[in-house]
Phi, psi and omega in degrees: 000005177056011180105001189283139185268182165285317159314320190286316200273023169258277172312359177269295197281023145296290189297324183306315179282247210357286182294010173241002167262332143293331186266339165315305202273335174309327179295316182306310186269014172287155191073324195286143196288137167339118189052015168272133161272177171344291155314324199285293206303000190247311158345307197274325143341303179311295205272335188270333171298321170280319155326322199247043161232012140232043125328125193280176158312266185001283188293001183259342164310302221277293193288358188049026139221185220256152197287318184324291195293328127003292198262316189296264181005279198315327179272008170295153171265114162015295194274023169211151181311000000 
């Protein structure tokens, strides 16, 4: 057991679950603005996605990228990154 108690090796993988249930809702919220729940956040997914597939050229410009990577974005479904 390399010295590790029963105690210790219970408190590591508690902590092992902990951090892989932080890094789940972080992969979710990433990029997101600050105190949006979940909801708020597919909320905002929804409306910025449809915002950027009416884009003019200028502004995809402005923002570097191209009507293809534009349009792939835009078409994304909400609930994915």
């Amino acid at each position: 057991m390399n010295g590790l108690s029963d105690v210790r090796l219970t408190l590591h993988s508690q902590e092992l679950a902990a951090g892989q249930n932080n890094g789940a809702h972080r992969s979710v919220m990433r990029n997101a603005p600050m105190g949006l729940s979940r909801w708020a956040l597919f909320w905002q997914r929804l409306h910025t996605r449809q915002a950027l597939l009416r884009l003019t050229p200028e502004q995809l410009k402005d923002v570097g990228l191209t009507r293809e990577q534009a349009r792939e974005e835009g078409l994304k479904p909400f609930w994915r990154i």
